[in-house]
C-alpha positions as CSV (number, residue, x, y, z in Angstrom):
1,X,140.5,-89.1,131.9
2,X,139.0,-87.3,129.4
3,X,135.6,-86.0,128.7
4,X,133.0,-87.7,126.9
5,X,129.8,-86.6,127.2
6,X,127.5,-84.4,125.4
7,X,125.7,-81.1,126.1
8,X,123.1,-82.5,129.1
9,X,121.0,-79.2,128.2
10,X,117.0,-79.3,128.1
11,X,117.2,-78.9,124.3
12,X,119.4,-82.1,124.0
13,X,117.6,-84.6,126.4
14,X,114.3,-83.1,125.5
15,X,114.8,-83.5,121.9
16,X,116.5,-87.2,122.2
17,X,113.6,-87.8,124.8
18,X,111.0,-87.2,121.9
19,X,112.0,-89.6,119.1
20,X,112.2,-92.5,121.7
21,X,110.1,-95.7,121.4
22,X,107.1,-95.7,123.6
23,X,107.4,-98.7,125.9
24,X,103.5,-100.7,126.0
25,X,103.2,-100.1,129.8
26,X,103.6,-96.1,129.3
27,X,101.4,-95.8,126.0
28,X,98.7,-97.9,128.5
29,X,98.9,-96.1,131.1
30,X,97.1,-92.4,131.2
31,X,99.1,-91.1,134.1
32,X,102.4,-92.0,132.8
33,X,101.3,-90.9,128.9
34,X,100.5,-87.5,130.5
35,X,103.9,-87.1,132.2
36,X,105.7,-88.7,129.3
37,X,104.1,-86.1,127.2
38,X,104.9,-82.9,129.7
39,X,108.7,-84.5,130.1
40,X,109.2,-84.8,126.3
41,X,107.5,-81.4,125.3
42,X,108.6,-79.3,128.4
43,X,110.7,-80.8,130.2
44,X,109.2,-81.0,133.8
45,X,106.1,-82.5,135.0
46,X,104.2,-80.2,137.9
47,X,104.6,-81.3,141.5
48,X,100.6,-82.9,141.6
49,X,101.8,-85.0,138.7
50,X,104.9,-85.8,140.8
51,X,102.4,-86.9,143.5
52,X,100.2,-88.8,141.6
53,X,103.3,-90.7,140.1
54,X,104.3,-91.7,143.6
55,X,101.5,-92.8,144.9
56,X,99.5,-94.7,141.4
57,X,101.9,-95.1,138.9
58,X,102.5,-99.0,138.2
59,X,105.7,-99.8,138.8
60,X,106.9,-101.5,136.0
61,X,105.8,-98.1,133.5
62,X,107.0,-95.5,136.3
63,X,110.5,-97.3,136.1
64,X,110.4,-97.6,132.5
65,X,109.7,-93.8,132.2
66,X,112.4,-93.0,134.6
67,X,114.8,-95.3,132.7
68,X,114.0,-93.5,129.4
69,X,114.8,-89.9,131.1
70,X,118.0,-91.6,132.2
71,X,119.0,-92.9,129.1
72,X,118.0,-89.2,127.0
73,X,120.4,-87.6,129.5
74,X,123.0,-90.5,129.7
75,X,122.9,-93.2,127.3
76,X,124.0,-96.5,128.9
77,X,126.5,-94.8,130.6
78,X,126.6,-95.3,134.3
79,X,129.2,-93.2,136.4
80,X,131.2,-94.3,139.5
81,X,134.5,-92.8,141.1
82,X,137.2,-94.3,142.9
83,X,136.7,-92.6,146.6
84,X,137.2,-93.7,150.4
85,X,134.6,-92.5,153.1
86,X,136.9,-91.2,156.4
87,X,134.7,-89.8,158.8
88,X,136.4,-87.2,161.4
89,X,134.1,-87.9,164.4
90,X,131.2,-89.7,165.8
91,X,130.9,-86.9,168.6
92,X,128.0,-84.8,168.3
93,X,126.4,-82.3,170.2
94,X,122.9,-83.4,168.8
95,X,121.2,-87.0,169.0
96,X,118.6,-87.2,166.1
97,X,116.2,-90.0,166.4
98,X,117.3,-91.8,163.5
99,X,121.1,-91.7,163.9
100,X,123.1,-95.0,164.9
101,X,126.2,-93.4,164.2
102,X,126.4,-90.5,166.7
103,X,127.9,-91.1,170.0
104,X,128.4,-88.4,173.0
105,X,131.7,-87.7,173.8
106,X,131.9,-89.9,177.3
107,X,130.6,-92.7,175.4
108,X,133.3,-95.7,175.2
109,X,133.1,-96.1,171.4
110,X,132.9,-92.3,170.8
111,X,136.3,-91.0,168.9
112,X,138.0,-88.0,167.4
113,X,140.5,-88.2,164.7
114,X,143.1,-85.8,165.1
115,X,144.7,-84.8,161.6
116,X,147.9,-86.7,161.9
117,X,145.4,-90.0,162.2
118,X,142.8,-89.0,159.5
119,X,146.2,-88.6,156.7
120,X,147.1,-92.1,158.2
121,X,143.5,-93.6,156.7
122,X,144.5,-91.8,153.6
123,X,147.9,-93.2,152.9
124,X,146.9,-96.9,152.2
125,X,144.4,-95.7,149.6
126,X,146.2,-92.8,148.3
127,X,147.5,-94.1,145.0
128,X,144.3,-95.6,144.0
129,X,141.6,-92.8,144.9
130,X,140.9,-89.2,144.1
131,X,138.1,-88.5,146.3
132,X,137.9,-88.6,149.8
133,X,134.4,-87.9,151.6
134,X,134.2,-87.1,155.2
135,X,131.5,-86.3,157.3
136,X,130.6,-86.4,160.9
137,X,129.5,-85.3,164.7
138,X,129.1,-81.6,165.6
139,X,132.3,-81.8,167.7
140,X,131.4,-79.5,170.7
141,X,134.9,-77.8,170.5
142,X,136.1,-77.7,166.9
143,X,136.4,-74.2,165.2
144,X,136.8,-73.6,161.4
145,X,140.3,-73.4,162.2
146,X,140.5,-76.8,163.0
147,X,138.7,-78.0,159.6
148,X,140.9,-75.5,157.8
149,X,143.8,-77.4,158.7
150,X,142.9,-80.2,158.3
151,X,141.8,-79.6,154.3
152,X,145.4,-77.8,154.1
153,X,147.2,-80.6,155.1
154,X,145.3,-83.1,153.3
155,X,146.2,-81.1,150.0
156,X,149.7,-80.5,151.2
157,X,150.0,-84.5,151.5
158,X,147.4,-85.4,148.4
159,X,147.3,-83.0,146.2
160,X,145.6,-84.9,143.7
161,X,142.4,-85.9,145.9
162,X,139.1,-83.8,145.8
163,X,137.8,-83.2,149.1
164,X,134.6,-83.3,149.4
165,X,133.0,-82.7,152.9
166,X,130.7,-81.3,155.3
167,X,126.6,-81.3,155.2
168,X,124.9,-78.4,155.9
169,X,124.3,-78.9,159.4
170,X,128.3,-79.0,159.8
171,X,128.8,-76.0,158.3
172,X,126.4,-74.0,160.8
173,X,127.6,-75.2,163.7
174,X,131.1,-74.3,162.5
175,X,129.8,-71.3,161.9
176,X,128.1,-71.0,165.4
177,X,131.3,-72.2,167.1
178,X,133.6,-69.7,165.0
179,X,131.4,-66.9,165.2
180,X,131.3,-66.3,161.8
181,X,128.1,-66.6,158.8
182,X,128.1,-69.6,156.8
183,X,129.5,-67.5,153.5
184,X,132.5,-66.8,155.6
185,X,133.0,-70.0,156.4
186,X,132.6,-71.6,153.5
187,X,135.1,-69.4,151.6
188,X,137.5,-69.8,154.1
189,X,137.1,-73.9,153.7
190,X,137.3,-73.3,150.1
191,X,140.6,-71.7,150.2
192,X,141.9,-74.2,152.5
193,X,141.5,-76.9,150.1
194,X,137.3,-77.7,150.5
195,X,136.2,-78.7,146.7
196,X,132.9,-79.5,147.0
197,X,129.7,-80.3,150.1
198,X,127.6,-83.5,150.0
199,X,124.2,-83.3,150.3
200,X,123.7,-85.0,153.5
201,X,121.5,-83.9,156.2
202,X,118.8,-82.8,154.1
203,X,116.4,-85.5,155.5
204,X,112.7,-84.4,154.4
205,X,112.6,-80.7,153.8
206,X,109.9,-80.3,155.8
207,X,110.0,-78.5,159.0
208,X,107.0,-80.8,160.5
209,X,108.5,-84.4,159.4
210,X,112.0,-82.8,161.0
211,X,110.7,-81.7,164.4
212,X,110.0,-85.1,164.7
213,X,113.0,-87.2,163.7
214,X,115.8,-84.9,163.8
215,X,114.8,-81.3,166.1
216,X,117.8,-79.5,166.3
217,X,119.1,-79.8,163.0
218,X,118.9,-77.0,160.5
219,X,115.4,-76.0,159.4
220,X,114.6,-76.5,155.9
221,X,115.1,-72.9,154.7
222,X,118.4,-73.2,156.4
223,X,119.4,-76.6,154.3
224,X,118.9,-74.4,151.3
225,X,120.3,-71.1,152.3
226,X,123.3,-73.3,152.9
227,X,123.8,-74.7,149.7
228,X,123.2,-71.5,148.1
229,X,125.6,-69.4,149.6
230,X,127.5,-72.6,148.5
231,X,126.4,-72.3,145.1
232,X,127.5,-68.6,144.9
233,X,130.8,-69.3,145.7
234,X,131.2,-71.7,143.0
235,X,131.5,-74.9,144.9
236,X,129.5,-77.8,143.8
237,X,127.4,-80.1,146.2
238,X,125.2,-82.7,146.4
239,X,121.9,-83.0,147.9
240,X,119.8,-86.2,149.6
241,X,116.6,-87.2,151.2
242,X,116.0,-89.8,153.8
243,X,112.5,-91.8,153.1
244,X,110.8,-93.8,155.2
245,X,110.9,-92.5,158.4
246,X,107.6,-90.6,159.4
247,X,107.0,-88.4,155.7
248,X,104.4,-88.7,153.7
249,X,104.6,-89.1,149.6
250,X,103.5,-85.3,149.6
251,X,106.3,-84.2,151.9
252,X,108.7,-86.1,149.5
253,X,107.2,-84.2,146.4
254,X,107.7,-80.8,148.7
255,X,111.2,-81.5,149.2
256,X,112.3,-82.4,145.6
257,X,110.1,-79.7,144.6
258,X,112.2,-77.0,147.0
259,X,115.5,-78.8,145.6
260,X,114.5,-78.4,141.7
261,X,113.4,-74.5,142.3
262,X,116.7,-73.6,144.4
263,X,118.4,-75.5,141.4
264,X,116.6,-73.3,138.6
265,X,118.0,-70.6,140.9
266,X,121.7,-71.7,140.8
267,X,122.5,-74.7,139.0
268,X,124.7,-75.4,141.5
269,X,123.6,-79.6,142.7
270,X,125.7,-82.4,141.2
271,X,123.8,-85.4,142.2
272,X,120.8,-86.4,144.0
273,X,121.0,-89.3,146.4
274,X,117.9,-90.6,147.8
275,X,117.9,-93.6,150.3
276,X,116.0,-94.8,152.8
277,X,115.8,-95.4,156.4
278,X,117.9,-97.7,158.1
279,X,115.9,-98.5,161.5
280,X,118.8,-100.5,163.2
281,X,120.2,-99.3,166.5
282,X,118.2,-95.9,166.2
283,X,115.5,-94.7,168.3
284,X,112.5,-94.2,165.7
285,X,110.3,-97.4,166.3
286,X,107.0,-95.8,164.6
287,X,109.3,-95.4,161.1
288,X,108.1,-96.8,158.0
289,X,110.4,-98.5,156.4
290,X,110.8,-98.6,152.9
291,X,110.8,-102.2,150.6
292,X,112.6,-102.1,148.0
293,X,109.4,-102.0,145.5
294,X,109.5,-98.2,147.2
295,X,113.1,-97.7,147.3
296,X,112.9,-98.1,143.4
297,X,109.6,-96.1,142.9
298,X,110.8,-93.1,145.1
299,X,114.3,-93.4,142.6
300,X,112.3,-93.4,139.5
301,X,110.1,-90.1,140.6
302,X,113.0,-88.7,142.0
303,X,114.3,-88.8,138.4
304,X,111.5,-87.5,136.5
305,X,110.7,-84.7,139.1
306,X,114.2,-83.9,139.1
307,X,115.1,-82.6,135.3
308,X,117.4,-79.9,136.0
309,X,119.9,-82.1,138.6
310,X,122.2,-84.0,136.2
311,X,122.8,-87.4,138.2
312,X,120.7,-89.7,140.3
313,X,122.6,-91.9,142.9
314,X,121.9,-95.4,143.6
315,X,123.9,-95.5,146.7
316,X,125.3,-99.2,147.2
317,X,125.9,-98.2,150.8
318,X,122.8,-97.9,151.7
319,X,120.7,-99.8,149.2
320,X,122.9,-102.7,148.4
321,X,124.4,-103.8,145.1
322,X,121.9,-105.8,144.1
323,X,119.1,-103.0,144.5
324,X,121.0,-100.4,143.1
325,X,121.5,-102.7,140.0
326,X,118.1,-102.6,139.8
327,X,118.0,-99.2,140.2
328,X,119.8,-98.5,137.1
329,X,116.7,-99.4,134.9
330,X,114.9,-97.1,137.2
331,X,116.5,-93.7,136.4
332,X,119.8,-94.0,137.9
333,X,122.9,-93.4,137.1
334,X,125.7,-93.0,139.2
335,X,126.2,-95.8,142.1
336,X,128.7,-94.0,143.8
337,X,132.2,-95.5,144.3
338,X,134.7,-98.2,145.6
339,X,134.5,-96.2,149.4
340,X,136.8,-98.3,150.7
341,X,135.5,-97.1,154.8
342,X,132.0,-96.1,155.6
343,X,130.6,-95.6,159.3
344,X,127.6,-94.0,159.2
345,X,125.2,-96.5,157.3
346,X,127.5,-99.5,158.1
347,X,126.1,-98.5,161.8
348,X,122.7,-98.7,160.9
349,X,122.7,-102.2,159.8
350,X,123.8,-101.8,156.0
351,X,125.9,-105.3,155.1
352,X,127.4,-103.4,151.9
353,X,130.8,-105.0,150.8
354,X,133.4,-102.2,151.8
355,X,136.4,-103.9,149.9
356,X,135.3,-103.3,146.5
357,X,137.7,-103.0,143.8
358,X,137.0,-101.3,140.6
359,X,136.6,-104.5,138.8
360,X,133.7,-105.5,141.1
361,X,132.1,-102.4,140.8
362,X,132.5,-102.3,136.8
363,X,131.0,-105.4,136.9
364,X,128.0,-104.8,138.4
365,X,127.2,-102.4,136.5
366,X,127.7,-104.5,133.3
367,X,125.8,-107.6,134.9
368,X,122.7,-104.9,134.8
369,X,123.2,-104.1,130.9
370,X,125.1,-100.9,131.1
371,X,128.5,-99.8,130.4
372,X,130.6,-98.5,133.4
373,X,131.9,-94.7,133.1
374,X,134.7,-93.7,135.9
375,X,134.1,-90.1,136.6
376,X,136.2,-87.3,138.7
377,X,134.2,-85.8,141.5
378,X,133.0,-83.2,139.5
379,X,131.6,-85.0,136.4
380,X,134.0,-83.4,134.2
381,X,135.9,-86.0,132.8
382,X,134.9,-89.1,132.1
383,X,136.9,-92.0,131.0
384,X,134.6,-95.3,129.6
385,X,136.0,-98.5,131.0
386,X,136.9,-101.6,128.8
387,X,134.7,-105.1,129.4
388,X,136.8,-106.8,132.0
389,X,135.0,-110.1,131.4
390,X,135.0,-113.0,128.5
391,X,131.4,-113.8,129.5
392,X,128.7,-111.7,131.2
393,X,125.5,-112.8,132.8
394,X,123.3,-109.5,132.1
395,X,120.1,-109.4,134.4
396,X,116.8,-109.9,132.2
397,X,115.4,-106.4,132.5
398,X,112.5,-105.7,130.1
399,X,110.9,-102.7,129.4
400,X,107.6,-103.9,129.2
């Protein structure tokens, strides 16, 4: 694959941003003129804007503006990889309110892969991926050492796959277990063949909306500090939020406002992946769960609040195909990859396809009016795939 995308700099989407055409339902609209006017003159809108825009914005301009800011940084281009999801545990020594995946360790459907058996998932997939992502439980036993080997051997036996694994809340308990700080840690990951952290775990950066659906987990400051002392260490990660549990649209402006500033700080975040709350099986009856008119409206300000974070996720596992298509023409664009496996929203009630080839997934994205970019893990090289089909039906989007 080879690279073939421009400079993403402020000066480059900033500038393309500018000669765009105005869509009718932006130039209408005083709230979305005002931010279309701070976005194409500076860049950023301020977090009351960011508010404002989540809670009054009509959604057919807000998506239309997000769309635009996608399309100055991207073009049509939308990015996917070719990746399996293998995750090493459903153990865990916490049980946050809104997990369906955890399981303690007496439970009959609780399990730990040793590393012999998490190669074995590999193998059938090897050829034809070049990511794998695995999360999971806070084993109550596990050391670093344990992780360590496991990324060695991987490596030793795929040398060609980027591993990319671990949230936040991992790594300090790792930490905790091995008696060592995160930094260490993560360096000593990092030369076992760790090449880059999701951004799970994140939830809602704030410490109020996490006492009640998650207590336990890292605090909020700790989420960050993590994915600093990442950062510094030159290992590039992700970062999330889970809507629609007990948050309110100011708490999801605080935490893409704490993700943007440690951003200006380090550059360091990939990808944003926003999804929402997936109430099956979990023990958080008083959530709000999100439609998909809010699924698409929390996308769409995730992407205009976000300007320094390259890439916006519509994640298919979560969302579903056909919202994330939608999602396309609402700021994002990257809908993450084939996966191949996934546990952890599969649990929670997603009915996500999880045999997707790369022709269905190229195809989706053309059925929405874009053309299908397959990525490495760390958006460096880029290679634009070919029209598989004679005939397309391409949804009727308008930008009204």
């Amino acid at each position: 694959m080879q690279s073939i995308v421009g400079p993403n700099s402020n000066f480059y989407w900033i500038a393309r941003l500018a000669k765009m055409p105005i869509p009718l339902s932006i130039r209408s609209n005083k709230l979305l003129s005002t931010a279309y006017s701070d976005l194409s003159s500076k860049g950023r809108i301020s977090e009351s804007t960011g508010l404002l825009l989540m809670d009054e914005a009509p959604l057919s301009g807000l998506t239309a503006l997000a769309s635009m800011v996608k399309k100055s940084k991207h073009s049509d281009e939308v990015f996917f990889n070719e990746n399996l999801h293998v995750n090493t545990t459903n153990i865990c020594v916490l049980a946050c309110r809104f997990c369906a995946f955890r399981k303690g360790p007496r439970h009959k459907d609780a399990y730990e892969l040793s590393i012999e058996e998490y190669l074995h998932r590999i193998e059938p997939f090897a050829e034809h991926i070049d990511e794998v992502h695995s999360v999971g439980g806070l084993h109550p036993t596990w050391t670093v050492e344990h992780y360590a080997d496991l990324y060695r051997q991987c490596k030793q036996r795929f040398p060609h796959i980027h591993i990319k694994s671990l949230t936040a809340i991992e790594i300090k308990h790792i930490a905790e277990r091995s008696n060592l700080s995160v930094g260490d840690v993560i360096e000593t990951l990092k030369e076992s063949g760790l090449d880059s952290i999701p951004g799970g775990g994140a939830e809602i950066l704030v410490d109020s909306v996490r006492d009640r659906i998650c207590r336990g987990k890292e605090s909020s400051q700790e989420y960050l500090d993590i994915h600093r002392a990442a950062h510094k260490l030159h290992i590039p990660t992700n970062c999330t939020m889970l809507f629609g549990t007990v948050e309110s649209s100011s708490d999801r402006i605080k935490h893409l406002s704490l993700l943007r500033e440690l951003q200006d700080e380090t550059g360091g975040f990939q990808c944003f992946v926003p999804y929402p709350f997936l109430r099956d099986k979990t023990r958080l009856p008083e959530a709000q769960l999100a439609s998909s008119n809010e699924i698409l409206r929390v996308i769409s300000v995730s992407r205009l609040m976000l300007d320094n974070i390259p890439h916006i996720k519509a994640y298919r596992m979560n969302i579903g195909d056909s919202v994330a298509q939608m999602a396309l023409s609402a700021g994002a664009d990257d809908i993450d990859g084939t996966v191949g496996h996934e546990e952890i929203m599969h649990s929670a009630g997603s009915q996500t396809r999880l045999d997707s080839r790369q022709d269905d997934i190229c195809r989706l994205i053309e059925d929405a009016g874009y053309t299908p970019v397959k990525r490495n893990s760390t958006y460096s090289q880029f290679e634009r795939i070919a029209s598989l089909a004679t005939e397309r039906t391409v949804l009727p989007i308008i930008e009204a």
